[in-house]
N, C-alpha and C positions, 0 to 999 in steps of 0.2 A: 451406438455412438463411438466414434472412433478416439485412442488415446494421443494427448499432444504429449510432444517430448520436452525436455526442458525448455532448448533451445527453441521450438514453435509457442510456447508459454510467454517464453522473456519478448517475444516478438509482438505477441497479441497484447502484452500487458504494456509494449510502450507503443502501441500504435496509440493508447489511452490517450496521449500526450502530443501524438506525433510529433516525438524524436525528443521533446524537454523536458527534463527534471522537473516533475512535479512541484517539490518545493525552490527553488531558485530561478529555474526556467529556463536555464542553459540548454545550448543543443549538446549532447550527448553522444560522444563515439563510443564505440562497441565496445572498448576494452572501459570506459568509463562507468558503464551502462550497470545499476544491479536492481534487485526487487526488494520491494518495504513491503513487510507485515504490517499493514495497520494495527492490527490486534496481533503482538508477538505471538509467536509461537511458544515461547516459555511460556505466557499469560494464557494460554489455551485457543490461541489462532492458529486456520490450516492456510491450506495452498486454495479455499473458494477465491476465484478471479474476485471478488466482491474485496476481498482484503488484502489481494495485491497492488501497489500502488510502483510506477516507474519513477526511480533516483537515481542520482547519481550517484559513484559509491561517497565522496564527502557528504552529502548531505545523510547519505543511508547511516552513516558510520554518528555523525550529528546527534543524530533523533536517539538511535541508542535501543533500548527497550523499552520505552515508552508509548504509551500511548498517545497521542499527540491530538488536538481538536484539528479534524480535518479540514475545516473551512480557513483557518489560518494557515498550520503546516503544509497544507495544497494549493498552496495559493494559484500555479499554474496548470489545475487539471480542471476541466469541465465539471463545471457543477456537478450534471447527471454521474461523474464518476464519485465528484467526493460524498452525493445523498446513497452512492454503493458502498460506501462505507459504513455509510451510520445506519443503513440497512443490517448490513453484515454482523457490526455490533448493537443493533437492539434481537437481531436473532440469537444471538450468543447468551445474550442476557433473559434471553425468554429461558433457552436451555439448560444457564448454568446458574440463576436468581441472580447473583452479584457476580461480575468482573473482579480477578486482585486488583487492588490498589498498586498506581503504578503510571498514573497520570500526569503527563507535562501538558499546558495549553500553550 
């Protein structure tokens, strides 16, 4: 299995969207373009594509380190993305019994 670089990552991860902000739904130029942890990284989330979601950076900067209910704060990402998120976080939760507290809905 071959490694993607950053840049092939941020690429794959707003094809998600094709080209919109997840939560707002704007189109998105490059230099606007960043990646949401579903589940931060501080709260114990990686880089699995399952918990990256494509923002914009205001809305990225928005959310903050929260955890956010996907089916509201994605309002513009395909279903099938935002059920890889609650996938991602009930793996998490399998692994780690309790998530920190640290939830916005």
């Amino acid at each position: 299995m071959s490694t993607l670089n950053k840049k092939q990552i941020k690429r794959e991860i707003w094809k998600k969207t094709k080209g919109k902000c997840a939560h707002c739904g704007k189109m998105v130029n490059e230099l606007d373009k960043s990646i949401d942890h579903f589940i931060p990284k501080s709260l114990g989330g990686d880089y699995d594509k399952r918990n990256l979601m494509p923002l914009c950076k205001s809305c990225n900067v928005n959310k903050g380190c929260c955890i956010v209910n996907p089916f509201k704060y994605y309002k513009y990402a395909p279903k099938k993305i935002v059920w890889d998120c609650i996938d991602y976080k009930m793996t998490l939760k399998r692994n780690y019994k309790q998530l920190p507290k640290c939830y916005a809905s």
